[in-house]
N, C-alpha and C positions, 0 to 999 in steps of 0.2 A: 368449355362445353365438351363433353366424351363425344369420339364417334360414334355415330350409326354402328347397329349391329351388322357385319356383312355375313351373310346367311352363307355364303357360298364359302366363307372360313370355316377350318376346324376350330380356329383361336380369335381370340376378339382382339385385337391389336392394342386398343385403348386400356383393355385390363391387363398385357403384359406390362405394357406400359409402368401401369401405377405401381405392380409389384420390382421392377427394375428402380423408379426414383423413391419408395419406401419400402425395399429392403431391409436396411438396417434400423427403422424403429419398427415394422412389421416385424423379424425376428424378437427385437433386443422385448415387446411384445406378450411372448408366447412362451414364455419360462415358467408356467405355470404347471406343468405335464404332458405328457403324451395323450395321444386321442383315449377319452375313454374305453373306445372298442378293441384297444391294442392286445391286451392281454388272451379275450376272449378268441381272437386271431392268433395270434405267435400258440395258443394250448393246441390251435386245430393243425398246425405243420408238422410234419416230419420233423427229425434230426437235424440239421446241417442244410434245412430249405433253401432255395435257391428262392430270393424275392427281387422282384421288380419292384418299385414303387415309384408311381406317376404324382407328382409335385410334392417334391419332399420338403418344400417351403427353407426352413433353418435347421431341419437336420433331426427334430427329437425323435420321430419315431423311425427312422433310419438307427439311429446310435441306439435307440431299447432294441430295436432284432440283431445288429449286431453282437449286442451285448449278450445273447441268447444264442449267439454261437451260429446265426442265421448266414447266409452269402447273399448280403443286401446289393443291390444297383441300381443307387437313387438316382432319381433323374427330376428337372424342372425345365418346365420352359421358358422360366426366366434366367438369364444369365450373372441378374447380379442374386437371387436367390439360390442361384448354385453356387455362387463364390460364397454364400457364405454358408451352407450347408457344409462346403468343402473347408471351411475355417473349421467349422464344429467337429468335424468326422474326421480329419487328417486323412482325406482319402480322395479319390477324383469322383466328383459328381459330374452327369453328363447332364448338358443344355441339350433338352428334348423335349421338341410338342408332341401329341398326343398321336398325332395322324404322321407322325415321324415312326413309330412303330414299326419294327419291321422284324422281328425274330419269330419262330417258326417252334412251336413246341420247347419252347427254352426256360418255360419257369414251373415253380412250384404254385407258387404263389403272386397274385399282384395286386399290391397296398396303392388303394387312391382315395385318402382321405381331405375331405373335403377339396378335393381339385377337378376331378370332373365334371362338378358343379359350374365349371367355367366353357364347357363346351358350346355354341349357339344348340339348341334343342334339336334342329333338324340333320344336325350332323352324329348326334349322339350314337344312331344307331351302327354308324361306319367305323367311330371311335370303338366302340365294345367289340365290334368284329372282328378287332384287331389287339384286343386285348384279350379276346376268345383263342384266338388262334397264336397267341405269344405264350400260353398258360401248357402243360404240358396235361393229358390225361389226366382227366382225376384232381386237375391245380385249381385251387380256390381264389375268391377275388372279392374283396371287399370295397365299397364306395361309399359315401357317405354326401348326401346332397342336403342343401337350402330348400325345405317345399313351400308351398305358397300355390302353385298352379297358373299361374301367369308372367315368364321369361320377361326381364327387364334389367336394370340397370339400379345398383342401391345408393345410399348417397354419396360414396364416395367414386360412383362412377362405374364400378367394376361390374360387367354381364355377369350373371345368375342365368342359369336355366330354369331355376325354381319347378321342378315339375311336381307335380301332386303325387299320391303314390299309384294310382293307375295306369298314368302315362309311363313313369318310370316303369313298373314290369312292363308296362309293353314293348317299353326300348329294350327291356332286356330281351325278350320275347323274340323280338324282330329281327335281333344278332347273334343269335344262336341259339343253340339245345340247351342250355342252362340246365343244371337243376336247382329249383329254387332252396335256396338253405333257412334264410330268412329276410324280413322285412320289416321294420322296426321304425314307428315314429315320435318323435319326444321332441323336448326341447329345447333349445341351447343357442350358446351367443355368435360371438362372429367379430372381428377383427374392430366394426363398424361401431359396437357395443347392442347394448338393449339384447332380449330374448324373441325367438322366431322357432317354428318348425324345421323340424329336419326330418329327415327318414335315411336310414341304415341299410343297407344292402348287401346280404352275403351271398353267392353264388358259386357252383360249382360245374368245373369243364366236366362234361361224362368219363368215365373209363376210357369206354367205348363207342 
């Protein structure tokens, strides 16, 4: 039986959980390609971007910005999802939650695809605050969440925020100046299988 959701977390302990004991068939997995929206992300960077990316799961869209000449710094906060990210990359990945955040205008960019989808809802807007204020002038940020409209637990246990797409701008809304880039709902699968909503999220720190 999963835990209770504790609202008062940034992170649901039960969902690290599951990604620490299925790691290696969660990766072994996901050999299928990188997030579709990679591409349309890596054309919007600069040269030699400076990227963040919050739960880089096994490593593939970490090793595609690399490979693009990017200065990637994955991070998960699972510790066995980072060993093996760090197998795939030949390089050190940092075990990091979300509300572990703490640099200060340091990136170009910050990749969190399908991971902030794990946040409890009511924390969401603290998480973005701090991925507002990690991103440097002018640094973009894309996320990619589960919608549905009702926060819950899927069958393999793991918290979903599942927000609809209103809620979601408003979290954006509520953590900063954002400029909205875009917003994007379609459909696609999930670790669990079968097909479900999602909605895409690009956003951008102001200049100024």
């Amino acid at each position: 039986m999963p835990r209770p959701v504790d609202h008062a977390r940034y992170s649901d302990p039960a969902t690290l959980d599951f990604y620490d004991i299925e790691a290696p068939d969660y990766v072994a997995s996901g050999k299928g390609g990188v997030s579709r929206w990679l591409d349309d992300f890596i054309r919007a960077l600069p040269e030699g971007a400076r990227v963040l990316e919050l739960g880089c799961g096994g490593g593939r869209d970490a090793e595609a910005m690399l490979l693009h000449g990017f200065d990637v710094h994955p991070t998960d906060g699972s510790p066995a999802m980072a060993a093996k990210a760090e197998e795939r990359l030949g390089r050190p990945v940092t075990t990091m939650r979300f509300d572990e955040l703490s640099e200060i205008s340091a990136y170009d960019a910050v990749w969190a695809s399908a991971s902030l989808l794990h946040v409890p809802l009511p924390r969401l807007n603290d998480v973005l605050k701090l991925v507002f204020a990690a991103l440097k002038p002018g640094g973009l940020h894309f996320a990619s969440y589960k919608g549905g409209g009702i926060p819950g637990r899927d069958i393999l246990g793991r918290y979903f925020n599942y927000p609809d797409r209103r809620t979601l701008i408003d979290a954006y809304a509520a953590s900063g100046p954002w400029e909205l880039v875009s917003v994007v709902d379609y459909i696609g699968g999930g670790y669990e299988g079968g097909q479900g909503p999602w909605i895409a999220i690009t956003v951008r720190r102001p200049q100024a």
